[in-house]
Residue, then its C-alpha position, 0 to 999 in steps of 0.5 A: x972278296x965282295x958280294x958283288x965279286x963273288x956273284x960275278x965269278x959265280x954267275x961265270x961258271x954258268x956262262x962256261x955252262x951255256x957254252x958248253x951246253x950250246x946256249x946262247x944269251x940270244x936263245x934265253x932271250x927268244x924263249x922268254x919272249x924278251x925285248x932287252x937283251x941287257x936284263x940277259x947279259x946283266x943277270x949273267x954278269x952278276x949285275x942282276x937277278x932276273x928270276x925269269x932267266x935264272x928259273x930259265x937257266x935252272x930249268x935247263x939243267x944249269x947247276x943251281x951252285x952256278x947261278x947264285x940264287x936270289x935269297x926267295x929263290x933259295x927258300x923256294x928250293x928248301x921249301x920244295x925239298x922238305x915238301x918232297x920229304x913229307x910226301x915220301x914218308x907216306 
């Protein structure tokens, strides 16, 4: 399976998410005050990274394992994490 492929089957489970969470491609659209629908419907099929709609996702609750970050986005979670630890330890 290609990278490609296995983004897109990935980027399917947040779909089925959506679904079952009553979120609409419409809804990401309207709440990130967007005018093109193809970067939504691209960035859920796998065909691009729109941090803006994968952060949407995020924040919502959509399971990270379902939107198959970007590398920077990835740093940027492992960069919070150890953050977090340094500040439990005091």
């Amino acid at each position: 399976m290609s990278k490609v492929e296995r983004i897109k089957a990935i980027r399917k489970q947040a779909r089925i998410w959506m679904l079952t969470h009553d979120i609409r491609s419409v809804d990401v659209l309207n709440a990130l005050r967007m005018k093109s629908h193809s970067l939504v419907a691209n960035t859920l099929a796998g065909r691009q990274n729109n941090r803006r709609v994968l952060q949407y996702l995020k924040d919502k609750g959509c399971p990270v394992e379902y939107l198959a970050l970007p590398t920077d986005m990835e740093r940027k979670k492992i960069k919070r994490k150890k953050k977090l630890n340094k500040s439990e330890m005091l």
